[in-house]
C-alpha positions as CSV (number, residue, x, y, z in Angstrom):
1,X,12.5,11.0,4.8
2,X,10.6,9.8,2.1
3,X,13.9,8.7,0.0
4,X,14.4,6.2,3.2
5,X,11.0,4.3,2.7
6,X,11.5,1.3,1.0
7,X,9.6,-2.4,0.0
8,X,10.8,-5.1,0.6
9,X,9.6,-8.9,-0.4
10,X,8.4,-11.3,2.3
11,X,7.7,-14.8,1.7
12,X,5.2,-16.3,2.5
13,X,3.1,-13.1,1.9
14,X,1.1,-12.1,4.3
15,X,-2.9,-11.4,4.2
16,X,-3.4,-8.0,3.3
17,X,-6.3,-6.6,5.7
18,X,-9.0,-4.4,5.0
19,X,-7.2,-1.2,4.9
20,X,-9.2,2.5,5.0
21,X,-7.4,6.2,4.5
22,X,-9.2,8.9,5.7
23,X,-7.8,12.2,5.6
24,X,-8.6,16.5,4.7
25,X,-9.9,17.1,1.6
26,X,-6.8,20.1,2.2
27,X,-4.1,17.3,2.2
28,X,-5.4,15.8,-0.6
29,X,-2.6,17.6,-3.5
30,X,0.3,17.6,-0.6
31,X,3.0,15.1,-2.1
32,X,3.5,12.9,0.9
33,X,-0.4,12.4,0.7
34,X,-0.2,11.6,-3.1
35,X,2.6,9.0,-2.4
36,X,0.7,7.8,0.2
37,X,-2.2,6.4,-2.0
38,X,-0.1,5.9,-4.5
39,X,1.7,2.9,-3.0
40,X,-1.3,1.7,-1.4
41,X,-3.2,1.4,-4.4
42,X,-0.4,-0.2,-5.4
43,X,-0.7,-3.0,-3.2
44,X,-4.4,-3.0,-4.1
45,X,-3.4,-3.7,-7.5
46,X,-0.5,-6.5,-6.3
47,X,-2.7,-8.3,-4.2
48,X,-5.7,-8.3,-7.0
49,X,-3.0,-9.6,-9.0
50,X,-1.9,-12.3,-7.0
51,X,-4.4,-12.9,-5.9
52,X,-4.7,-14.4,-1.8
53,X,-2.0,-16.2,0.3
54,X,-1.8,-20.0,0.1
55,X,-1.3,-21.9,2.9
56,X,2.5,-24.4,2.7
């Protein structure tokens, strides 16, 4: 399932909400959990990059 999930661009970017991940401290190791905050601190790091959306 996982080899299906992919990212794809969109322009203009959209504003990235406030976004929280609660979850077992059990699931924590499990690999779709590790992926799971790996791609969303991913983003974090994008958008902190980027920095906001500009309005055209």
């Amino acid at each position: 399932m996982a080899a299906r999930l992919q990212e794809s661009p969109v322009v203009p970017r959209p504003e990235v909400p406030p976004v929280c991940l609660v979850y077992r401290r059990a699931q924590e190791g499990q690999p779709r959990m590790t992926a799971l905050i790996a791609a969303m601190k991913r983003v974090m790091e994008q958008e902190a990059a980027v920095g906001p959306p500009t309005a055209d």
